[in-house]
N, CA, C and O atoms as CSV, one atom per row, in Angstrom:
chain,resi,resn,atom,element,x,y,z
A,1,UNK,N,N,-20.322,-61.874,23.701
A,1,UNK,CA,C,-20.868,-61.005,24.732
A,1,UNK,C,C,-22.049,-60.184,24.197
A,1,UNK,O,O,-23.120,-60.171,24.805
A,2,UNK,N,N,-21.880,-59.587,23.205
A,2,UNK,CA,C,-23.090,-59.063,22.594
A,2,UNK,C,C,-24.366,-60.146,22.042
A,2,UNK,O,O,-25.573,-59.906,22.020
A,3,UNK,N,N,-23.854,-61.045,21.735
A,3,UNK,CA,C,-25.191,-61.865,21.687
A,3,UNK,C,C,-25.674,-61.809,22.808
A,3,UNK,O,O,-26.593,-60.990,22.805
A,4,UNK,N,N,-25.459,-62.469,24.214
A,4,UNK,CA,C,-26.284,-62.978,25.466
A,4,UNK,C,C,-27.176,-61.128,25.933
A,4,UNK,O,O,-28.283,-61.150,26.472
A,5,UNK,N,N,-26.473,-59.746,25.616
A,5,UNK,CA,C,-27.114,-59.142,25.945
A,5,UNK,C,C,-28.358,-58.748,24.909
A,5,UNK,O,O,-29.464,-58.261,25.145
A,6,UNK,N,N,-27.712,-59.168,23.640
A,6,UNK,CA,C,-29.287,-58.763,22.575
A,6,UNK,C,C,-30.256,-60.069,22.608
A,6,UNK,O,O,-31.200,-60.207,21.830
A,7,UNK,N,N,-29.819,-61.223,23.840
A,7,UNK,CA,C,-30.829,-62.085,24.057
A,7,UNK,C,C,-31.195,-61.473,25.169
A,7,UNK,O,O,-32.396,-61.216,25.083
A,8,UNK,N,N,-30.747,-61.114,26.174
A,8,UNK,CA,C,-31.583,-60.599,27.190
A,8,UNK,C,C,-32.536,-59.558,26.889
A,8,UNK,O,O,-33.649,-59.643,27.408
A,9,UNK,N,N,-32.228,-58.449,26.016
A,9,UNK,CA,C,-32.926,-57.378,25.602
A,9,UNK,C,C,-34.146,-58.389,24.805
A,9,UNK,O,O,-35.056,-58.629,25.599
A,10,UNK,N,N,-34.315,-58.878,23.754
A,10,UNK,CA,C,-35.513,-59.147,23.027
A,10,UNK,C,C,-35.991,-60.049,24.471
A,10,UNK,O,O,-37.200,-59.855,24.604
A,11,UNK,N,N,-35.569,-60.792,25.383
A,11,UNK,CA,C,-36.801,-61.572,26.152
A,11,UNK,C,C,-37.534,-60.402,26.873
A,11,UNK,O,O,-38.744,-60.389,27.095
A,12,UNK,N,N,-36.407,-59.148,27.304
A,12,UNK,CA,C,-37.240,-58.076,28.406
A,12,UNK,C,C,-38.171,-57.999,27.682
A,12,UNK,O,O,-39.194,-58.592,28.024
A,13,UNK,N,N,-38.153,-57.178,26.316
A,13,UNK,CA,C,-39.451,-56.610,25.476
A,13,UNK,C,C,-40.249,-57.477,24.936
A,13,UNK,O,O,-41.396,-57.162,24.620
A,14,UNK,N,N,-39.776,-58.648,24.760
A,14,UNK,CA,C,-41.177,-60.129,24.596
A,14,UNK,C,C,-42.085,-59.964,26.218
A,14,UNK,O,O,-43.293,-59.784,26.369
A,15,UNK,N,N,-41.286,-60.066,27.007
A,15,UNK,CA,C,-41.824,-60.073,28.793
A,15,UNK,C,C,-42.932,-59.303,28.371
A,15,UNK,O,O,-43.927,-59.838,27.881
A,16,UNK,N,N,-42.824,-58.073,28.531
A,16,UNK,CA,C,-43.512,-56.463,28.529
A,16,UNK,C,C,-44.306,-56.886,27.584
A,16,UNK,O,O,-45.273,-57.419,28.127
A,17,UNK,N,N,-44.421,-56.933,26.072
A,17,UNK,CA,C,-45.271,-57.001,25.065
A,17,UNK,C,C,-46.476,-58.499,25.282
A,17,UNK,O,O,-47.667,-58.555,24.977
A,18,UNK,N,N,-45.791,-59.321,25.770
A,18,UNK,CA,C,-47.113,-60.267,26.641
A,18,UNK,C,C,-47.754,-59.549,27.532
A,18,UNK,O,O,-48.874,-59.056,27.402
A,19,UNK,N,N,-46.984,-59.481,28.524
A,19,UNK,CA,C,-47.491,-59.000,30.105
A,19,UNK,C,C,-49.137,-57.626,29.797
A,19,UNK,O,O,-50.276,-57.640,30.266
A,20,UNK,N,N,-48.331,-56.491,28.670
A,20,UNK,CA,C,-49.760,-55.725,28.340
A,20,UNK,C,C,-50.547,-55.730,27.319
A,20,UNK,O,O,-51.044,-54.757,26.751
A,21,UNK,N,N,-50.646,-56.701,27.113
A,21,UNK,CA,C,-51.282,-56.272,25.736
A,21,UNK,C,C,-52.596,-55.816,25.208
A,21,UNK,O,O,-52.761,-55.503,24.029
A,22,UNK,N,N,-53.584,-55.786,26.175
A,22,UNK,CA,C,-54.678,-55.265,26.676
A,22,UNK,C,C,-54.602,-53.493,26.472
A,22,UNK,O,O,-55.547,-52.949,25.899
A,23,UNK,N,N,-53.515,-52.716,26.938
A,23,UNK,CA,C,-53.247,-51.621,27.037
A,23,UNK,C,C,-52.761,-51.090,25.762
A,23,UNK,O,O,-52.973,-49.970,25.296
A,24,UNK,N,N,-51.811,-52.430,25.070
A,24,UNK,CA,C,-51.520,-51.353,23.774
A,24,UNK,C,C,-52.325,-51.242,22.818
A,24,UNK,O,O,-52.231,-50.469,21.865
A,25,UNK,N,N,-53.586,-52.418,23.151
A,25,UNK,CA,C,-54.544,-52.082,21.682
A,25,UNK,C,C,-55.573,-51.545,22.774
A,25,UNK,O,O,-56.740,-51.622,22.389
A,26,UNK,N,N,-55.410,-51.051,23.968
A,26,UNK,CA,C,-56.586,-50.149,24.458
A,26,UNK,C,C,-57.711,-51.542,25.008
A,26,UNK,O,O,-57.617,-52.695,24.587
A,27,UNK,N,N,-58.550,-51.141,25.844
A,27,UNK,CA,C,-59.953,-51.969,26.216
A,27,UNK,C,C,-60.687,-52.538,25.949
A,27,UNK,O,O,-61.750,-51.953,26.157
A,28,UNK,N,N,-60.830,-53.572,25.507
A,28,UNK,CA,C,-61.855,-53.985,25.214
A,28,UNK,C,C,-63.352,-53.220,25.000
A,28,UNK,O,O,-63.993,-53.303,23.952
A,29,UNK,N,N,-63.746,-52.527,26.085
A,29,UNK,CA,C,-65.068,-51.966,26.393
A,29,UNK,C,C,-64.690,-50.308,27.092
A,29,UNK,O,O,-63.887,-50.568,27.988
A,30,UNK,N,N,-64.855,-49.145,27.079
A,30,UNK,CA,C,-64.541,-48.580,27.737
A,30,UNK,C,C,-66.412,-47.705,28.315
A,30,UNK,O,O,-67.318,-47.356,27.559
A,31,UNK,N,N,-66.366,-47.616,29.820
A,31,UNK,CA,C,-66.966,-46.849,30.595
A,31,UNK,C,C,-66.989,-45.108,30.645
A,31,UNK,O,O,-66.239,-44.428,31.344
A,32,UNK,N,N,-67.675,-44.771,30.045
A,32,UNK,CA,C,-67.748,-43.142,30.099
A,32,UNK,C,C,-68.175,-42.630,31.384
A,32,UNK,O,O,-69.100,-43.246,31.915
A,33,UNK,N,N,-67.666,-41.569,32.033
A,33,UNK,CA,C,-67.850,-40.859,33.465
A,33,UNK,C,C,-69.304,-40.322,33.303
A,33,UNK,O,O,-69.845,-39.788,34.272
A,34,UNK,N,N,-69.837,-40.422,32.331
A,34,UNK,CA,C,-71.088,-40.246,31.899
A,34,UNK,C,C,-72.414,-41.738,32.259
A,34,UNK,O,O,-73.638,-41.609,32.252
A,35,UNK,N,N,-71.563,-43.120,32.554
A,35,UNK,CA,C,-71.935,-44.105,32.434
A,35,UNK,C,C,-72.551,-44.757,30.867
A,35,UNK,O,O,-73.617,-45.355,30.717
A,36,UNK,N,N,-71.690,-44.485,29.973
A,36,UNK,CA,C,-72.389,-44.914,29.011
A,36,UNK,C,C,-71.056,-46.061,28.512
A,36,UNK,O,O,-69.917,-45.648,28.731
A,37,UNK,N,N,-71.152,-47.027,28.062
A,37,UNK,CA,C,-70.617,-48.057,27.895
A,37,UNK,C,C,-70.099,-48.037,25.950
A,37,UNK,O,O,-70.909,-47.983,25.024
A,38,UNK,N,N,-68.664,-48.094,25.818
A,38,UNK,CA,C,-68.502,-47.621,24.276
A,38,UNK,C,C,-67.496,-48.729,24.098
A,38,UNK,O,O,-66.492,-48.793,24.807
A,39,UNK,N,N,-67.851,-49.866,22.860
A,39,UNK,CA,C,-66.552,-51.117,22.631
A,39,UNK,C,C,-65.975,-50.510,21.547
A,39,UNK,O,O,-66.330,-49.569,20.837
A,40,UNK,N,N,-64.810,-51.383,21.557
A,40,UNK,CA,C,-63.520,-50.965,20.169
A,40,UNK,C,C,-64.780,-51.074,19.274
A,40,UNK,O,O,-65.834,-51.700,19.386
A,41,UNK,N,N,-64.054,-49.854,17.932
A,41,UNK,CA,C,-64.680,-49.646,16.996
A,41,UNK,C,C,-66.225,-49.146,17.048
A,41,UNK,O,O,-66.980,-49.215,16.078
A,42,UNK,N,N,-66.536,-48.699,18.157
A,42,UNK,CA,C,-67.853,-47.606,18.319
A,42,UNK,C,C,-67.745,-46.274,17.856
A,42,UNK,O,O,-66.595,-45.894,17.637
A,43,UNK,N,N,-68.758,-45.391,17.633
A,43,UNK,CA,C,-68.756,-44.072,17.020
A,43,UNK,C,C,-67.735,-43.553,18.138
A,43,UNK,O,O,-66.578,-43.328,17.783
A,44,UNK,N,N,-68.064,-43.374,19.325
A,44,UNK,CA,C,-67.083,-42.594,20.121
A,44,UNK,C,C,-66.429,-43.088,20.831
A,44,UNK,O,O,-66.223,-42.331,21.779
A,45,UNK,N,N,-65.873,-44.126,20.944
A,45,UNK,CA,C,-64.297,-45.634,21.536
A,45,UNK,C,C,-63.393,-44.440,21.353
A,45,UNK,O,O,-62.770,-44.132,22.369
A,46,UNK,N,N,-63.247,-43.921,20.603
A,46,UNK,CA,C,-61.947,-43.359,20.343
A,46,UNK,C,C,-62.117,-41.950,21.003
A,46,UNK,O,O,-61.083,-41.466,21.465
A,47,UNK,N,N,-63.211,-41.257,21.108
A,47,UNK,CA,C,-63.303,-40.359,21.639
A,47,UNK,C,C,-63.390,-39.578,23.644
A,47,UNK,O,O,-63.401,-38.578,24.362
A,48,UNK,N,N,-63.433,-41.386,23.532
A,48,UNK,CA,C,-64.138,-41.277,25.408
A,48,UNK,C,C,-62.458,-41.121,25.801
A,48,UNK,O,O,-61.533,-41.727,25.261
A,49,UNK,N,N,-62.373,-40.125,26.901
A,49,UNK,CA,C,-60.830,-40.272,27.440
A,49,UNK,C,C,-60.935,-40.170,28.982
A,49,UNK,O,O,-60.000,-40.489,29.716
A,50,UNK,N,N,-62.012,-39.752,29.390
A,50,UNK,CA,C,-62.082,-40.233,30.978
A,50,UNK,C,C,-63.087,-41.324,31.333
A,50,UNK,O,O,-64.262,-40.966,31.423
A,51,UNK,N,N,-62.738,-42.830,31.586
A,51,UNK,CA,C,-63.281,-44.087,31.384
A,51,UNK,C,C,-62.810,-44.712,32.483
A,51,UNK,O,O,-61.850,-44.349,33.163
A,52,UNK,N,N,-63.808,-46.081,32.721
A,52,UNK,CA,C,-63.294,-47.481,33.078
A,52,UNK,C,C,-63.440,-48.440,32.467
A,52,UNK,O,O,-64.521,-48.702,31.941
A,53,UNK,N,N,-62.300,-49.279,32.370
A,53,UNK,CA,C,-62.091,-50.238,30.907
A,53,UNK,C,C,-62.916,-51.306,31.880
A,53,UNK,O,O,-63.188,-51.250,33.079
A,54,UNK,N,N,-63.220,-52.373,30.787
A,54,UNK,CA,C,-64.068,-53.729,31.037
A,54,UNK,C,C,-63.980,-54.844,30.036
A,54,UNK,O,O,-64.411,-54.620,28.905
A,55,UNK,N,N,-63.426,-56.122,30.346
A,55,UNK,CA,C,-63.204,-57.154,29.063
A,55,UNK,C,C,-64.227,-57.275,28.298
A,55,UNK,O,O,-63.862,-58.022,27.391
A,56,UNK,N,N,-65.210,-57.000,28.149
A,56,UNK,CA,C,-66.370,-57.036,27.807
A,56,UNK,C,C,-67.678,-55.906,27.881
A,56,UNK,O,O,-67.599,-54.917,28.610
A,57,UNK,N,N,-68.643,-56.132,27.203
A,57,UNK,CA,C,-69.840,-55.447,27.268
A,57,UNK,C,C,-70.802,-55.708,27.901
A,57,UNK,O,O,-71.785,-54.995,28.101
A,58,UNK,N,N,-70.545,-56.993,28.350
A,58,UNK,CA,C,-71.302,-57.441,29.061
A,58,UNK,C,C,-71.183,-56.996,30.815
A,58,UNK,O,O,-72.102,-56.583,31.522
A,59,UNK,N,N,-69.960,-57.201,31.146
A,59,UNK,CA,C,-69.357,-56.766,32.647
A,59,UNK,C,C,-69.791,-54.992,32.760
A,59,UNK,O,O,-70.075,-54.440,33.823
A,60,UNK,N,N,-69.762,-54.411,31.612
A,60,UNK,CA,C,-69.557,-53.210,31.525
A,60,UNK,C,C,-71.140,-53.371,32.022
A,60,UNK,O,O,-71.376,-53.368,33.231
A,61,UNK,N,N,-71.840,-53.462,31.390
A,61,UNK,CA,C,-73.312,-53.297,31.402
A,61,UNK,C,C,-73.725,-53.576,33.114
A,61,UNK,O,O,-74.382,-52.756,33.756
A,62,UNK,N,N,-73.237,-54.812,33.665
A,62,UNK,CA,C,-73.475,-55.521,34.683
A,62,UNK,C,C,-72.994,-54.443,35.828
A,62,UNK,O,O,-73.280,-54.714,36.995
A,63,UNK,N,N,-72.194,-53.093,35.508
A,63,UNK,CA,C,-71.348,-52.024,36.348
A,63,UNK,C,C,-72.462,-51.314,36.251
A,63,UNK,O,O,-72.359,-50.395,37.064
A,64,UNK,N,N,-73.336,-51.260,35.763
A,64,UNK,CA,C,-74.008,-50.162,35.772
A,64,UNK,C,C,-74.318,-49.308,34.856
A,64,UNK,O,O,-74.958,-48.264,34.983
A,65,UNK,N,N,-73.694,-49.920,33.607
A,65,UNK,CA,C,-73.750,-48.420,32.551
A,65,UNK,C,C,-74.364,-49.177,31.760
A,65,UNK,O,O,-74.655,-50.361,31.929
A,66,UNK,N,N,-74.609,-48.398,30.735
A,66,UNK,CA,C,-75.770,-48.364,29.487
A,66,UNK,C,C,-75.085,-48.983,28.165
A,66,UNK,O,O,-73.897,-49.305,28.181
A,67,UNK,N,N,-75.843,-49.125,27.087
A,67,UNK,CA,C,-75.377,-48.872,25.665
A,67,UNK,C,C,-75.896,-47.656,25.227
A,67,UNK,O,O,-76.942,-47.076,25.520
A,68,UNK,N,N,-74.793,-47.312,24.317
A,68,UNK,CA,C,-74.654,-45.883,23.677
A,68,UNK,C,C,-76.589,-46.099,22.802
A,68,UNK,O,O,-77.143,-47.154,22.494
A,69,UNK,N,N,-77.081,-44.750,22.661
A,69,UNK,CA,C,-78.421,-44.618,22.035
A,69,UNK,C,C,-78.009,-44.992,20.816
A,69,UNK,O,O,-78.676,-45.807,20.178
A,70,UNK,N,N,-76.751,-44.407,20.266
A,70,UNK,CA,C,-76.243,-44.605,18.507
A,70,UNK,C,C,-75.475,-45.823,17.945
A,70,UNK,O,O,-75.177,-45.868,16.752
C-alpha cells in the first residue's frame, strides 16, 4: 500500500515539474514596465520585478520594447 501511494506522489511532482518549468528557472526574456527588454543573465534579469516574460528576444523586441543601452 505504501508503495502505489509513493508512486502516485513522485508521478504528481514529475506532472508539475514538466508542466512548469519555464517558471522555475524564470523567463526566458523578461519585459520591463519601462519597455526595456532584459534576457537570463543580463545586468538587471534579476533585478526587473514588474515584467512581461517572452521565449525569446526576439518576440520581446517584436512587443515593442528595446534592448537594454548596457
Amino acid at each position: 500500500m505504501r508503495v502505489g501511494i509513493s508512486i502516485v506522489v513522485l508521478l504528481l511532482v514529475s506532472f508539475f515539474a514538466l508542466s512548469f518549468p519555464a517558471e522555475a528557472n524564470g523567463p526566458a526574456v523578461k519585459k520591463s514596465k519601462s519597455g526595456i527588454c532584459h534576457k537570463k543573465g543580463s545586468t538587471y534579469y534579476a533585478r526587473t520585478k514588474k515584467f512581461t516574460s517572452y521565449p525569446s528576444m526576439k518576440s520581446c523586441l517584436k512587443s515593442g520594447g528595446r534592448r537594454p543601452k548596457r
